[in-house]
C-alpha positions as semicolon CSV with decimal commas, in nm:
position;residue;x (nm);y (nm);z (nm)
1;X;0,000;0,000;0,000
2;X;0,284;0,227;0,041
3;X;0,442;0,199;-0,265
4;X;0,142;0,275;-0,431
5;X;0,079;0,557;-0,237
6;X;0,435;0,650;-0,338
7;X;0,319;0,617;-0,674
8;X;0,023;0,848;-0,643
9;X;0,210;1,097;-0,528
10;X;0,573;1,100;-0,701
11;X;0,582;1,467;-0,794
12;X;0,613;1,553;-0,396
13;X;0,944;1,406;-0,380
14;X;1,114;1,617;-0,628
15;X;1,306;1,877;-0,540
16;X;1,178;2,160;-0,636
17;X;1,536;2,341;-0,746
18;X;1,642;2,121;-0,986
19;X;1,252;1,961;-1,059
20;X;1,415;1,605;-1,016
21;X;1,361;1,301;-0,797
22;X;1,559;1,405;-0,494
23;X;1,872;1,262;-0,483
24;X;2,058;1,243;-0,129
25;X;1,758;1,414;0,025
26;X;1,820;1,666;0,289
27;X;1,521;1,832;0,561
28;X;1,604;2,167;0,673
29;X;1,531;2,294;1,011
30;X;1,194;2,430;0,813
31;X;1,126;2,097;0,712
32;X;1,111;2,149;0,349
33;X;1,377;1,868;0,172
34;X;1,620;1,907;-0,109
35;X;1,865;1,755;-0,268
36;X;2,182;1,817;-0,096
37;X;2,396;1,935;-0,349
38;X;2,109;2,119;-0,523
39;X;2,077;2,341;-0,154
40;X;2,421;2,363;-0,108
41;X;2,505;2,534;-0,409
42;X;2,183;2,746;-0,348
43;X;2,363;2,886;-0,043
44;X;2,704;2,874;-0,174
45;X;2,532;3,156;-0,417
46;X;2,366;3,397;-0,124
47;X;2,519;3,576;0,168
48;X;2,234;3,430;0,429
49;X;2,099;3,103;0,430
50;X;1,746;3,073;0,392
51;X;1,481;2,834;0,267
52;X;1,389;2,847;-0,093
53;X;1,030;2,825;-0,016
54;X;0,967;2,946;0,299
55;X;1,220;3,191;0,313
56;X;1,284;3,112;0,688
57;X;1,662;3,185;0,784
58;X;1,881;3,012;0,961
59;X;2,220;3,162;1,127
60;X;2,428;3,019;1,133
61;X;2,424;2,780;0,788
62;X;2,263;2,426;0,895
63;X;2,520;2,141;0,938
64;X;2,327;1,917;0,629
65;X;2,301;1,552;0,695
66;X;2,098;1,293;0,468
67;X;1,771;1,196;0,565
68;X;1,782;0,804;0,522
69;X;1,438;0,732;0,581
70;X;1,357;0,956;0,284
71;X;1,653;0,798;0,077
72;X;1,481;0,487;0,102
73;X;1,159;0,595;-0,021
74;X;1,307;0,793;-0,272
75;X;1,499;0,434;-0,364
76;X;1,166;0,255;-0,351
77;X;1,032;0,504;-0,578
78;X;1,305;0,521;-0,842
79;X;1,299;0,150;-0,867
80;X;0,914;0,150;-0,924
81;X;0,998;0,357;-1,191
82;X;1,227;0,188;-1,390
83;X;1,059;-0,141;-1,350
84;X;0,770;-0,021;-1,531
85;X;0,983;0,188;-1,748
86;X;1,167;-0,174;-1,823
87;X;0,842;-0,351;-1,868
88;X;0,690;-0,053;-2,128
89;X;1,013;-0,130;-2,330
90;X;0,947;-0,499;-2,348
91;X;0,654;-0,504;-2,445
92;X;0,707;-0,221;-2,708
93;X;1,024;-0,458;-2,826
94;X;0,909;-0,792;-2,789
95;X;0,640;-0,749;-3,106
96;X;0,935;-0,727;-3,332
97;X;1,038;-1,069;-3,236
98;X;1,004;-1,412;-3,343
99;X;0,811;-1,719;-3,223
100;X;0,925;-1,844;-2,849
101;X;0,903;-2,180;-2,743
102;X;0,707;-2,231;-2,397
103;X;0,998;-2,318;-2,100
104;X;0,710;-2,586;-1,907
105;X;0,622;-2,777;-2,220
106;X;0,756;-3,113;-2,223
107;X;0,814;-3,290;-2,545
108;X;0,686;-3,058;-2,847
109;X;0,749;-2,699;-2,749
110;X;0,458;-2,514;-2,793
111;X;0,473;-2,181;-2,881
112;X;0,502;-1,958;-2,588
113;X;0,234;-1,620;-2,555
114;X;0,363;-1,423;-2,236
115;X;0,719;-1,451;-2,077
116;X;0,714;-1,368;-1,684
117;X;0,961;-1,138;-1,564
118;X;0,960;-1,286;-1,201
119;X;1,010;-1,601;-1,282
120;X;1,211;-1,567;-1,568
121;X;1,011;-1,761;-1,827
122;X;0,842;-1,812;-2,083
123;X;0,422;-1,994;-2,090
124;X;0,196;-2,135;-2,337
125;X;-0,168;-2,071;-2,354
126;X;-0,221;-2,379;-2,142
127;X;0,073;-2,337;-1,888
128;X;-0,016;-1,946;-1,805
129;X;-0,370;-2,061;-1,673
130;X;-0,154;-2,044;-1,347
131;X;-0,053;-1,742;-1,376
132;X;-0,378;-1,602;-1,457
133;X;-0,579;-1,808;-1,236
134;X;-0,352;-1,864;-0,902
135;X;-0,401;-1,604;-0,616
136;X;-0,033;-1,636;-0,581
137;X;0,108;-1,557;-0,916
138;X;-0,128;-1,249;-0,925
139;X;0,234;-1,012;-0,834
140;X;0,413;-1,159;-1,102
141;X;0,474;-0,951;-1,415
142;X;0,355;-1,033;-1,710
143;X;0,492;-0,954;-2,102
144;X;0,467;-1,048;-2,411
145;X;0,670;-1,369;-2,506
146;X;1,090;-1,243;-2,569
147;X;1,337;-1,484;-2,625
148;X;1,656;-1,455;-2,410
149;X;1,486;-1,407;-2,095
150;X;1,788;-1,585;-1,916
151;X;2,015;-1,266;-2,065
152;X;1,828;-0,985;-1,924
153;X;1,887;-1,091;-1,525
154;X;2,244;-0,960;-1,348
155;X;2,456;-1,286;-1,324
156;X;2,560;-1,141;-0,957
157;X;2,255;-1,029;-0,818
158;X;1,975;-1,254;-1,000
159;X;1,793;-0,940;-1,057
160;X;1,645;-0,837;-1,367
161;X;1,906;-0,613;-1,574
162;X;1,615;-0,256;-1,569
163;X;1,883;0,038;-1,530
164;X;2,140;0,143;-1,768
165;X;2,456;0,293;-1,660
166;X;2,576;0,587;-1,894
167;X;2,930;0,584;-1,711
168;X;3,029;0,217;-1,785
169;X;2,830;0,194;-2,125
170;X;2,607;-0,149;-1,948
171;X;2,303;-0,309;-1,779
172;X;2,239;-0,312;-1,439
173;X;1,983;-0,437;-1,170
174;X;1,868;-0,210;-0,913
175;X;2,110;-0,375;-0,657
176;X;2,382;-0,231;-0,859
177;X;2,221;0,032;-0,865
178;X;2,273;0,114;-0,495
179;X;2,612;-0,082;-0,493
180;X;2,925;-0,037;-0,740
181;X;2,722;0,211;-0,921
182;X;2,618;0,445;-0,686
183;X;2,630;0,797;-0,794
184;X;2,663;0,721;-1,174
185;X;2,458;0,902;-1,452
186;X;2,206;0,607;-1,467
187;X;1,869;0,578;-1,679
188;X;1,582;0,333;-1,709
189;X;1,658;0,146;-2,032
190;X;1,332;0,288;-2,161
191;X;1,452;0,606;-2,175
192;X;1,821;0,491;-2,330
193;X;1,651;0,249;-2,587
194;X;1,452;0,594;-2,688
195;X;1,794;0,777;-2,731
196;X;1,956;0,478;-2,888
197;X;1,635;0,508;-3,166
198;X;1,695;0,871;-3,184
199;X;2,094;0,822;-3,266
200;X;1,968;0,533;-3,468
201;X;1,748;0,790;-3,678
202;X;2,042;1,046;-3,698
203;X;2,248;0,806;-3,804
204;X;2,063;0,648;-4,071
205;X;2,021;0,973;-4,205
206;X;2,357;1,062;-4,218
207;X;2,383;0,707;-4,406
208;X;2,103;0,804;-4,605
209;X;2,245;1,169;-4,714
210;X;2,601;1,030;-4,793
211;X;2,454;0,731;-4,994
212;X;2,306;1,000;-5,156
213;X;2,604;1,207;-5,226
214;X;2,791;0,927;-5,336
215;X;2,507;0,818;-5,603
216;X;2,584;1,205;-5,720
217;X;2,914;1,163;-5,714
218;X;2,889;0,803;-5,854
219;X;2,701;0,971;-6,152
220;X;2,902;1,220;-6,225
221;X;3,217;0,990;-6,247
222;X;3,013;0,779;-6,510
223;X;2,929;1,078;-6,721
224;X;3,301;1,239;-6,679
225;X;3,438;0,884;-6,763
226;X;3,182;0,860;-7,066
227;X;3,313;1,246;-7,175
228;X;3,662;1,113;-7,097
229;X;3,651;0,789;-7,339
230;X;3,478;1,037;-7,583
231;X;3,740;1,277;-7,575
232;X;4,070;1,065;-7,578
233;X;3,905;0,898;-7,905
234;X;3,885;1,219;-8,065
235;X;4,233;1,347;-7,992
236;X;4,346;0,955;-8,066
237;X;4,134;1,025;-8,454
238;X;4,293;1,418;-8,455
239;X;4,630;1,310;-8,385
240;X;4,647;1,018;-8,649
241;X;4,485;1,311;-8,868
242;X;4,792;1,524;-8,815
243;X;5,020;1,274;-8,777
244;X;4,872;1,135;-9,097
245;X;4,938;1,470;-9,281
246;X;5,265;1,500;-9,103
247;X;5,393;1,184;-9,287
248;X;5,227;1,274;-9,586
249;X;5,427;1,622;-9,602
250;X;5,754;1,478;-9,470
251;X;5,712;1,175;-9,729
252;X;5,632;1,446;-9,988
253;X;6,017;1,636;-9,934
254;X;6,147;1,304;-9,935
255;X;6,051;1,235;-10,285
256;X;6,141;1,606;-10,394
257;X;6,520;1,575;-10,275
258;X;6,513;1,232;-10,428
259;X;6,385;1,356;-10,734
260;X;6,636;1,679;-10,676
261;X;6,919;1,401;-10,628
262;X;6,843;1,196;-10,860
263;X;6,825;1,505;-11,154
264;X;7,177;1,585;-11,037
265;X;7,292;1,247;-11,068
266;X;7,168;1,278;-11,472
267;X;7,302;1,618;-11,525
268;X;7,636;1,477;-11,364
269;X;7,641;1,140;-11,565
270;X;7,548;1,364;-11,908
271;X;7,857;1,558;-11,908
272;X;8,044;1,248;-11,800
273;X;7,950;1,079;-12,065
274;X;8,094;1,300;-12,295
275;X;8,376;1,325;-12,159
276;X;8,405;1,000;-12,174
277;X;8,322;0,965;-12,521
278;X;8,623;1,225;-12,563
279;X;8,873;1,018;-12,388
280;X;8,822;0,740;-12,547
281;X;8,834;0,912;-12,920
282;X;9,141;1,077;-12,776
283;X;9,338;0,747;-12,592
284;X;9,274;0,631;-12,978
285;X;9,443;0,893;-13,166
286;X;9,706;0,885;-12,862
287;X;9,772;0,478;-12,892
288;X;9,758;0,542;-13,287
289;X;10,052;0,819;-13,245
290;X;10,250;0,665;-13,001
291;X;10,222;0,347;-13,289
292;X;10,350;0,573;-13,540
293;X;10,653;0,735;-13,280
294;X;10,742;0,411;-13,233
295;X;10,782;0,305;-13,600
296;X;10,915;0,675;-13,661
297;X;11,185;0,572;-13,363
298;X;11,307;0,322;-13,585
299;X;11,333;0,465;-13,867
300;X;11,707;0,575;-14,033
301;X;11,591;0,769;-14,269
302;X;11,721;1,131;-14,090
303;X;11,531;1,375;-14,308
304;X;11,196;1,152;-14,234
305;X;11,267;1,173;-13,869
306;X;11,337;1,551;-13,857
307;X;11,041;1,659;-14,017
308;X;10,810;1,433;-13,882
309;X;10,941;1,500;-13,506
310;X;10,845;1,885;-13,507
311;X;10,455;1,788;-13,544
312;X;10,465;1,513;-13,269
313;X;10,572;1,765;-13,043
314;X;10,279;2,027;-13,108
315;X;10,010;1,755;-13,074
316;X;10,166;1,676;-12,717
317;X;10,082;2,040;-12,634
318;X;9,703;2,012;-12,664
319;X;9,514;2,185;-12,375
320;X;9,452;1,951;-12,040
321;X;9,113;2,117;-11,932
322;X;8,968;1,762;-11,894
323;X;9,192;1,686;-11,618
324;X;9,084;1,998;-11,461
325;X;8,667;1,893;-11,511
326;X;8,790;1,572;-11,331
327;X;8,912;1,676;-11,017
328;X;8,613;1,843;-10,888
329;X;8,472;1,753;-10,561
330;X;8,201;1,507;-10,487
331;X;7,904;1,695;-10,499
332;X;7,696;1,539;-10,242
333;X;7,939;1,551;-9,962
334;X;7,781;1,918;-9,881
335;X;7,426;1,777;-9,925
336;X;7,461;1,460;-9,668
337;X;7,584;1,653;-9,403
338;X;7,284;1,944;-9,424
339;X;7,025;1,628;-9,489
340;X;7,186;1,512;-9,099
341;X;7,174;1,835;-8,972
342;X;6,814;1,848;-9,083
343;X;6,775;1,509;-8,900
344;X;6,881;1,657;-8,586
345;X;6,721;1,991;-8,597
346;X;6,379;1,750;-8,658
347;X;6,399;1,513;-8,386
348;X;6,497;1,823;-8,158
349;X;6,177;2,019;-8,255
350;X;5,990;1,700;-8,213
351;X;6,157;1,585;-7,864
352;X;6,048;1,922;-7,753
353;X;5,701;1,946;-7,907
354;X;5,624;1,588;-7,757
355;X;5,726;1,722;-7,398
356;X;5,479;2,027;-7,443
357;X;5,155;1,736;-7,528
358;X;5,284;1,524;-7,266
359;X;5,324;1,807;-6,990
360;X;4,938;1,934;-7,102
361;X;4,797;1,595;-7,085
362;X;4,975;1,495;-6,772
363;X;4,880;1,785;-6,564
364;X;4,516;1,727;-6,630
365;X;4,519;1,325;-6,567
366;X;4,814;1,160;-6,486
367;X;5,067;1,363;-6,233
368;X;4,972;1,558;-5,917
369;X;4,945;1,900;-5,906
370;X;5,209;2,085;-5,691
371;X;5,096;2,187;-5,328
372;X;4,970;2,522;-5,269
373;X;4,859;2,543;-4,921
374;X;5,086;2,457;-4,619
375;X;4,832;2,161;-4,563
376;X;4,934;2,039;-4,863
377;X;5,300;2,075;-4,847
378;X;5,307;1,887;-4,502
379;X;5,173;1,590;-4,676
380;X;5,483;1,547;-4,777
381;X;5,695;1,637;-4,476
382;X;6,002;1,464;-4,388
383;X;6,128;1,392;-4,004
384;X;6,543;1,519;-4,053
385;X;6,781;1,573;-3,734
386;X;7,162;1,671;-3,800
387;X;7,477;1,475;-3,798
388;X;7,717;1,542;-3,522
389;X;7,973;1,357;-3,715
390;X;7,941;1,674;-4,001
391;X;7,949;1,971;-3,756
392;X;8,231;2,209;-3,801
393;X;8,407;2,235;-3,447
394;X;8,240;2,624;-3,442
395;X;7,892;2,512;-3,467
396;X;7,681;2,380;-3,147
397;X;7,423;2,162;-3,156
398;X;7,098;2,185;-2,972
399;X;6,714;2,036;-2,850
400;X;6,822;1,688;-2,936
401;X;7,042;1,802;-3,233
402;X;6,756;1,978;-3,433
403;X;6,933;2,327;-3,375
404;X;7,230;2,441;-3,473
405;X;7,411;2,754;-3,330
406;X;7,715;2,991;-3,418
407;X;7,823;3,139;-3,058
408;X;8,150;3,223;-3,166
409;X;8,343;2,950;-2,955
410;X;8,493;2,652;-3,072
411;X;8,400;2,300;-2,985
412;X;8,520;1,959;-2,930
413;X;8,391;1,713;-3,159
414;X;8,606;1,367;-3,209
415;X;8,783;1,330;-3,527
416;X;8,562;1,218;-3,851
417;X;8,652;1,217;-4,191
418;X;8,287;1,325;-4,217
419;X;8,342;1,642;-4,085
420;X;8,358;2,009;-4,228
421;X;8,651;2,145;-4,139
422;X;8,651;2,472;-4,254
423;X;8,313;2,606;-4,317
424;X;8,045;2,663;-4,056
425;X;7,848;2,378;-4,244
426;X;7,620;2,044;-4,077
427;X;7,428;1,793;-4,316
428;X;7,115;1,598;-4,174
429;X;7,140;1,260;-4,141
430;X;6,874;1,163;-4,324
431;X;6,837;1,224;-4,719
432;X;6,553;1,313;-4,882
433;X;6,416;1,194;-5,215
434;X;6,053;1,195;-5,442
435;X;5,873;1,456;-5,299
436;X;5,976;1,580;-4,982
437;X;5,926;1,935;-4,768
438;X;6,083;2,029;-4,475
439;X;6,085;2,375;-4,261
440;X;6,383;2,553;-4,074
441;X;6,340;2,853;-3,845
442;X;6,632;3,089;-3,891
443;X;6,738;3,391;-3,716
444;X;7,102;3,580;-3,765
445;X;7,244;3,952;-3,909
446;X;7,496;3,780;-4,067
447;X;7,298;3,487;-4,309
448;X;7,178;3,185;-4,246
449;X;7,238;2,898;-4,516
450;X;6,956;2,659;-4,617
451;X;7,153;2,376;-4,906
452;X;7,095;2,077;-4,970
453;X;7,391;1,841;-5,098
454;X;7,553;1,523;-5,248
455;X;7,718;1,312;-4,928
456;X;8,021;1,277;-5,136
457;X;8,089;1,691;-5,086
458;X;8,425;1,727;-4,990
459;X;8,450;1,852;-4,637
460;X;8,811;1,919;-4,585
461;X;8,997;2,269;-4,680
462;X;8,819;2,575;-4,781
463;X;8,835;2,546;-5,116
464;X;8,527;2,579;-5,349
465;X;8,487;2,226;-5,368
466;X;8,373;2,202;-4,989
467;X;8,102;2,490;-4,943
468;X;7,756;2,505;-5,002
469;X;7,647;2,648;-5,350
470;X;8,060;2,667;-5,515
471;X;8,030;2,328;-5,720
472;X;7,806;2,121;-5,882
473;X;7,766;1,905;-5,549
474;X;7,517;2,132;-5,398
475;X;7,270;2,492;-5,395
476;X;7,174;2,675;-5,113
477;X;6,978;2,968;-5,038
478;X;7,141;3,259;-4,783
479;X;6,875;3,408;-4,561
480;X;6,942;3,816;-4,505
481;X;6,744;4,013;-4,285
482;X;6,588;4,220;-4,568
483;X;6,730;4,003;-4,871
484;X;6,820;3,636;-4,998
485;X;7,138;3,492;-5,204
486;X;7,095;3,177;-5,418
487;X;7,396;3,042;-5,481
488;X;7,465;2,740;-5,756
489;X;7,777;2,626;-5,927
490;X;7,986;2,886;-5,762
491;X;7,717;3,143;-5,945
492;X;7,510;3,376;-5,724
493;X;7,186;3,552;-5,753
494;X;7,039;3,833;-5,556
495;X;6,675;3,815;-5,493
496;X;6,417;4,031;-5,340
497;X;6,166;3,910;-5,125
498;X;5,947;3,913;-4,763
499;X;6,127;3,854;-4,497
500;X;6,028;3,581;-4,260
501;X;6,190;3,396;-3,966
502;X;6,053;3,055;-4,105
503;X;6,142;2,885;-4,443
504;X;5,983;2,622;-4,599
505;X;6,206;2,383;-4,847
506;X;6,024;2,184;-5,131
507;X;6,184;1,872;-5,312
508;X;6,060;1,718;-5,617
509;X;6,355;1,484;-5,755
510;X;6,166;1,356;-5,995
511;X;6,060;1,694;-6,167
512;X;6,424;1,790;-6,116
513;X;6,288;2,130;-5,878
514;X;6,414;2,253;-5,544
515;X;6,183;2,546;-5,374
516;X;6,208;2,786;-5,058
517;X;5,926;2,893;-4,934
518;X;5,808;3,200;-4,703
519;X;5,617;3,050;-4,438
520;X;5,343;3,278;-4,290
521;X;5,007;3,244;-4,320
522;X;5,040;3,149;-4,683
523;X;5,325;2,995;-4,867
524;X;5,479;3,278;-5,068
525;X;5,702;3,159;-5,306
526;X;6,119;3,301;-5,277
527;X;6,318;3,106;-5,529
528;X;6,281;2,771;-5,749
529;X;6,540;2,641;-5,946
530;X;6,514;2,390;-6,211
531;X;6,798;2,113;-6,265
532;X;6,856;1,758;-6,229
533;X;6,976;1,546;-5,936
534;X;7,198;1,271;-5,971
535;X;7,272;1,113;-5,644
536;X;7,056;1,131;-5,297
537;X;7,023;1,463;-5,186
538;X;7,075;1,553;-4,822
539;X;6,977;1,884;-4,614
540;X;7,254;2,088;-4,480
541;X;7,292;2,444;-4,319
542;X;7,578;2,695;-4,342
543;X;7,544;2,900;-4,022
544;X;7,690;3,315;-3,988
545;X;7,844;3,396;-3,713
546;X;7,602;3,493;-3,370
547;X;7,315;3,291;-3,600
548;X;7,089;2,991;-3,573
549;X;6,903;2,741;-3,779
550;X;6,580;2,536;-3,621
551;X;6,431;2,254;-3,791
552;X;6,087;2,272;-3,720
553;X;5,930;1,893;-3,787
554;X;6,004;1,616;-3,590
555;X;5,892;1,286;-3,437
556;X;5,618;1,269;-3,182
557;X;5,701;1,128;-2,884
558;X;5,393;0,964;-2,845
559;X;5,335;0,597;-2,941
560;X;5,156;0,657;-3,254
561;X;5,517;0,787;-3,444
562;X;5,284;1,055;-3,574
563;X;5,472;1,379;-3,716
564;X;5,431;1,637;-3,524
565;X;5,476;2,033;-3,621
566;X;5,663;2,295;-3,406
567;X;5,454;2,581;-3,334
């Protein structure tokens, strides 16, 4: 009778600050109850201490103690509650089931129509006349038929599971309730099956609006992969057109020069051939006069041979411009080495053409753009610390050797062969290759060097050879105050640009391009220089005096390896 009294009249023990159940109930001296935090923070808030309804003061402030006769009402009440909270949500629930078998049928389980929550089972038509009939079974609660009953009791208690506990993510009976989890943000499962459904609904919206977005999406790819397939066949038909022609008019020269060619070669062979013709009349007449100077040697008749002699000599005196018409030079000597420099000029014009298509249709399709933002250069950022073994002996290093410093004092270091020995110069340890960005924080009057090198840089003597910039082994920008130096190949060039205390360094090997960036809150652009790397490239830093250089990414120390950015 009291607990349904309790029932009847639940809204009289809620506190009437925070409109709740009342939770560690307190009576004042007025005897008006509240929760005890609830009043307690009520007076923490006023400079007297008086009742919120009554307004009756007290002086000085009550000493609060819990009222544990109304704790256990309170208890009574809650539990109540959730029961028939719990029992709502089974029967709401248990209609979505399937057929249960009844727990008292022997033999062929009949199927069951109620389960009992106090005795944890499930009945039959036939075996629930007991329940329905029986004086004593009159308390016992009854649902409709759930299978799992077994599940929903606590295995410690042998309580039914009717409270859920927000701060351990479970089940509980009410015994746990008032045991481990005492003081936890607890719920009837009514109410956190009702949330559950609501983050349910939100989330099968959100499934709902991104399977929509991706049908969009999925769309769109068909139609750009349809305009795609469209397009590459009609540059594939356009450039067999041109090419086509290309041929054609290439094919067409090639018959004119050997048409060209070949009309020299007749020309040639025509006024051979009569010189020919010539010769051989003249070898004649010769073979016939040296026949008749040989007879006329012979001869000893004197006056025959005197007068005869004087006319053999004037024939031998006949002009030798066929000798001269002989000795020309080959004509086509001239002609084979412009048809090779043609060659050349031809494939150059085409190696160079074919770049230009390829660089157009690669940009669109095939290769990645280059980063803009600084989100999109960190993609690609690389964890580097320096190499004590490289330090010259009046450089210190720093913060776990990401910092290098000129302080104008000379160091210690053990003997390497690695080491620069002249120049204020330190190489990372690591090398960097593909695509790679890192960033340096530098600070100095007198110029800070950012380089990267070949390892095999010479490091001893201070000859060109060993510093950053003076050989073909490395390039390195020189950060001013108000101005930068790019030095490459021992050749320098003076740029112009914002100043800024962090620098951001861009590698792509493959492209052959090495950039330094302004970091601020945009990536402004210093100096890029085209060229082609060889061997594995390798940070470094040349260091003025009373300067410093700070690399600025580096490994977490967490246990994720993550890569972390300095501030």
């Amino acid at each position: 009778m009291a607990e349904a009294s309790i029932s009847l009249d639940e809204e009289n023990f809620n506190c009437c600050l925070c409109m709740h159940l009342l939770k560690d109930p307190v009576t004042l001296p007025c005897g008006h109850s509240y929760c005890m935090a609830c009043i307690n923070e009520f007076w923490d808030k006023q400079e007297t201490f008086d009742c919120p309804l009554c307004r009756a003061s007290f002086e000085p402030r009550p000493d609060l103690r819990r009222n544990n006769i109304l704790t256990e009402v309170v208890q009574k009440l809650q539990q109540t509650h959730l029961q028939g909270s719990l029992y709502q949500c089974w029967d709401l629930s248990s209609s979505e089931g399937q057929d249960v078998e009844c727990d008292s049928c022997v033999g062929e389980k009949k199927k069951a129509v109620k389960s009992c929550l106090t005795c944890l089972a499930s009945f039959c038509d036939d075996h629930l006349q007991a329940h329905r009939e029986s004086a004593a079974f009159k308390k016992h609660t009854l649902v409709a038929a759930f299978r799992n009953l077994q599940e929903t009791t606590c295995t410690k208690h042998n309580k039914l599971l009717e409270v859920f506990c927000r701060n351990d993510q479970r089940l509980i009976c009410s015994q746990c309730l008032l045991d481990k989890h005492k003081g936890h943000n607890t719920v009837s499962v009514q109410e956190e099956w009702e949330e559950k459904k609501k983050c349910l609904a939100d989330l099968q919206r959100k499934y709902q609006n991104r399977q929509e977005t991706r049908e969009k999406i999925l769309l769109q790819l068909k139609e750009l992969m349809e305009s795609f397939k469209h397009s590459t066949q009609a540059a594939v038909e356009e450039s067999e057109k041109i090419f086509g022609e290309l041929i054609q008019s290439i094919e067409k020269r090639r018959s004119e020069v050997t048409e060209m060619i070949r009309a020299r070669e007749k020309a040639e062979l025509y006024q051979a051939r009569g010189l020919l013709e010539q010769l051989e009349k003249e070898i004649v007449e010769i073979n016939k006069k040296h026949t008749d100077l040989d007879k006329l040697s012979h001869t000893k008749d004197y006056v025959e041979l005197l007068q005869k002699s004087q006319v053999v000599y004037t024939d031998t005196e006949t002009n030798d411009a066929i000798k001269i018409a002989l000795n020309k030079e080959p004509p086509f000597e001239k002609f084979m080495t412009s048809v090779l420099e043609l060659k050349k000029q031809m494939e150059s014009f085409c190696e160079d053409g074919l770049k230009t298509i390829f660089k157009s249709v690669n940009y669109k399709f095939i290769t990645d753009a280059e980063p803009e933002t600084r989100e999109d250069f960190l993609k690609y950022a690389r964890v580097l610390s320096l190499d004590p073994n490289t330090v010259n002996n009046n450089l210190l290093l720093e913060e776990c050797n990401t910092k290098v410093i000129s302080d104008g004092m000379s160091h210690s270091y053990p003997d390497d062969p690695e080491r620069f020995t002249y120049w204020q110069q330190v190489l990372c340890k690591q090398n960097v290759s593909q695509r790679s960005y890192w960033e340096v924080e530098v600070c100095g009057e007198n110029g800070v060097s950012l380089a990267v090198s070949y390892k095999a840089i010479q490091r001893t003597g201070c000859e060109k050879d060993s510093r950053f910039g003076h050989n073909g082994e490395s390039w390195r920008l020189v950060c001013y105050p108000s101005k930068y130096r790019f030095w490459e190949n021992d050749n320098q060039i003076e740029i112009s640009g914002p100043a800024s205390k962090r620098i951001g360094i861009y590698l792509d090997e493959k492209a052959g391009t090495l950039s330094f960036y302004s970091v601020t809150n945009k990536m402004i652009l210093i100096h890029k220089v085209k060229t082609r790397f060889s061997q594995p490239l390798y940070p470094g830093f040349g260091i003025g005096s009373d300067s410093y250089a700070k690399l600025c990414i580096y490994a977490s120390s967490n246990d994720t390896g993550e890569i972390s950015k300095k501030k």
